[in-house]
VOFI-457079 format. One line per field, with one value per residue (C-alpha): residue in one letter; x, y negated, z; residue number from 1. Coordinates in Angstrom, 3 decimals, padded with zeros to 6 digits. Each point is the difference from the previous one (the first is absolute). Example, Ala and Ser with C-alpha at 12.3 -4.5 7.8 and 13.67 -1.06 7.14 Angstrom:
<atoms>
koldren c(A,S) .
east c(012.300,001.370) .
north c(004.500,-003.440) .
up c(007.800,-000.660) .
keba c(1,2) .
</atoms>
This chain:
<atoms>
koldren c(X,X,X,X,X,X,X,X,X,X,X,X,X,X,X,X,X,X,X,X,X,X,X,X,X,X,X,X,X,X,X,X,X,X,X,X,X,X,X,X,X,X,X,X,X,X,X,X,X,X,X,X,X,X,X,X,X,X,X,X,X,X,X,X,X,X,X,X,X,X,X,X,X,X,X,X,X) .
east c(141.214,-003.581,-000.308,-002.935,000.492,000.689,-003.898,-001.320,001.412,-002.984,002.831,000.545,-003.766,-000.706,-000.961,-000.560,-002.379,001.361,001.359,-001.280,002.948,000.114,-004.250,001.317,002.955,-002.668,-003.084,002.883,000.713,-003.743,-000.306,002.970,-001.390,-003.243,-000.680,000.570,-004.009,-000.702,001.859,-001.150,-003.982,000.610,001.994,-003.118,-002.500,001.214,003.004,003.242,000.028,-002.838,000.773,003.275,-002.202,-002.408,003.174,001.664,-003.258,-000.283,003.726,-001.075,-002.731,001.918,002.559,-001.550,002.853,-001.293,-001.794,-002.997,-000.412,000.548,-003.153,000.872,-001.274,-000.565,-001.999,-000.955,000.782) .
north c(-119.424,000.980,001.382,001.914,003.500,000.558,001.757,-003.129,-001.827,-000.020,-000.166,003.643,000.928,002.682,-000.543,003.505,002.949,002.727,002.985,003.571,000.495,-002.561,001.149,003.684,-001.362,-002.257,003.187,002.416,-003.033,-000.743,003.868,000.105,-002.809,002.191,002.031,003.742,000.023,-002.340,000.867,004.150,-001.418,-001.640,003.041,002.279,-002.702,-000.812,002.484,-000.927,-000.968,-002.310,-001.574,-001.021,-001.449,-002.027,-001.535,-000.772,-002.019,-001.344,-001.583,-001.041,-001.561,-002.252,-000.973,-003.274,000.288,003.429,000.141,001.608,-003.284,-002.932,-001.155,-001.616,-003.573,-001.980,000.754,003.666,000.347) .
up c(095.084,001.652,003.135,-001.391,-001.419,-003.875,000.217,001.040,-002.692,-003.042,-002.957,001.137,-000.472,-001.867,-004.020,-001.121,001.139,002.004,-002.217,000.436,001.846,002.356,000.863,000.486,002.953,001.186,000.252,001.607,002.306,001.047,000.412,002.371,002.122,000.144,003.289,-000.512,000.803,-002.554,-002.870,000.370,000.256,-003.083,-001.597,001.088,-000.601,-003.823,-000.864,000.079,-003.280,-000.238,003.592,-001.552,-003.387,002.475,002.005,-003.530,-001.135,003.224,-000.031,-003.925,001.050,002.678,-002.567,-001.848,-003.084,-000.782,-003.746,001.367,002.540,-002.467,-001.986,-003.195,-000.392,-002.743,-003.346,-000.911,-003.957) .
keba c(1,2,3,4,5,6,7,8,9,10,11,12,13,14,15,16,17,18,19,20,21,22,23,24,25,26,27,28,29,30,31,32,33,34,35,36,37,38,39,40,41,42,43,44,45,46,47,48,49,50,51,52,53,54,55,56,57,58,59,60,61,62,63,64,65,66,67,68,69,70,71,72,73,74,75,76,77) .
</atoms>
């Protein structure tokens, strides 16, 4: 047994993309660890609508398993 934690451990990396589920906990998360301040400039600067979009596409961005990261290699047919 390791005295490193299981999230340390690479066999418990990650193979799949996030689901649209796990991005909406992880947007109401980053929007709860927002200053008050910040998250009402960004509700009056985009809506809170859209401010909620551009945090979504920011946390799909960061998430290298996501389709719209991975660039297919190989031959084009």
């Amino acid at each position: 047994m390791s005295d490193q934690p299981d999230w340390m451990n690479p066999a418990n990396d990650r193979k799949t993309p996030y689901t649209e589920e796990e991005i909406g906990e992880f947007v109401e998360g980053f929007i709860l660890g927002l200053d008050e301040e910040q998250w009402e400039d960004l509700k009056l600067k985009y809506g809170e609508q859209a401010a909620r979009e551009k945090i979504r596409l920011g946390l799909i961005a960061l998430d290298e398993r996501n389709l719209i990261n991975i660039t297919p290699g190989g031959e084009v047919h």
